[in-house]
C-alpha positions as CSV (number, residue, x, y, z in Angstrom):
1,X,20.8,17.6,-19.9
2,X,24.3,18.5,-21.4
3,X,26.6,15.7,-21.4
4,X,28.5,15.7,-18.0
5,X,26.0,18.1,-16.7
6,X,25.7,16.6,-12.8
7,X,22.2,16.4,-12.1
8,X,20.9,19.5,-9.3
9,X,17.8,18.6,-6.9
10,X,16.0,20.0,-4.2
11,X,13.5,18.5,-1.9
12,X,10.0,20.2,-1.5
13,X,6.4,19.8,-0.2
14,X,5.3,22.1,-2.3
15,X,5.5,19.5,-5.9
16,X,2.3,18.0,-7.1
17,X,4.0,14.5,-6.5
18,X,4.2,15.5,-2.7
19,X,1.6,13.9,-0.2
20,X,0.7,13.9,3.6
21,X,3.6,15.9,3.8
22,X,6.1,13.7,2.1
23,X,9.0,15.6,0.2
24,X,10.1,14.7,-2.6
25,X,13.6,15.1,-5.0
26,X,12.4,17.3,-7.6
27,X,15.0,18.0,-10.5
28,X,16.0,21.5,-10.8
29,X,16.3,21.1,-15.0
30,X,13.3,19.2,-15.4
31,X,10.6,19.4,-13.0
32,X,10.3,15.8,-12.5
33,X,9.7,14.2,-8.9
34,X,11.1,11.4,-7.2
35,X,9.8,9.7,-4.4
36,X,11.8,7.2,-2.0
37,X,11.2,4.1,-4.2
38,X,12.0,5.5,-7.2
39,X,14.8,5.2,-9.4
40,X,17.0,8.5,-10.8
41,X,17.6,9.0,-14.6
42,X,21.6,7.6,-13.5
43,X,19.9,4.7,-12.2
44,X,20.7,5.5,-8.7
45,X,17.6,4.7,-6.4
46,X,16.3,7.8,-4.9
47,X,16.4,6.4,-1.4
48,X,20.1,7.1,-1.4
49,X,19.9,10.9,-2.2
50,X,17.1,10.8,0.7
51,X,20.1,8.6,3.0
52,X,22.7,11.2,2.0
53,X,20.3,14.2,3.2
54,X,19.8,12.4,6.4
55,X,16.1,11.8,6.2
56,X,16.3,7.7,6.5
57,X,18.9,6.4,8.3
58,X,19.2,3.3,6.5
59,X,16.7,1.2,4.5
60,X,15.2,-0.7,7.5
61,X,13.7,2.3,9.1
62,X,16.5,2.3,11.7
């Protein structure tokens, strides 16, 4: 990725990573997946993409 190049996503079933349904963030540059528990290439964790997209409402499930 270019330097200052902000990272694009999308969420999908349709990603090999993607199970029972799950979506996950799949990187529009690279093709790589991220699930809920994992941890972006910025070091962000995934779960707060997920938050800001409005599918968790907070990390307790609440």
């Amino acid at each position: 990725m270019e330097p200052g190049k902000k990272p694009r996503y999308t969420l999908t079933t349709e990603h090999s990573q993607s199970s029972y349904g799950q979506p996950v963030l799949v990187d529009l540059d690279t093709g790589q997946a991220y699930g809920v528990a994992d941890v972006l290439p910025d070091g962000r964790p995934a779960i707060e993409l997920y938050e800001e997209l409005g599918l968790y409402s907070d990390r307790n499930g609440r």
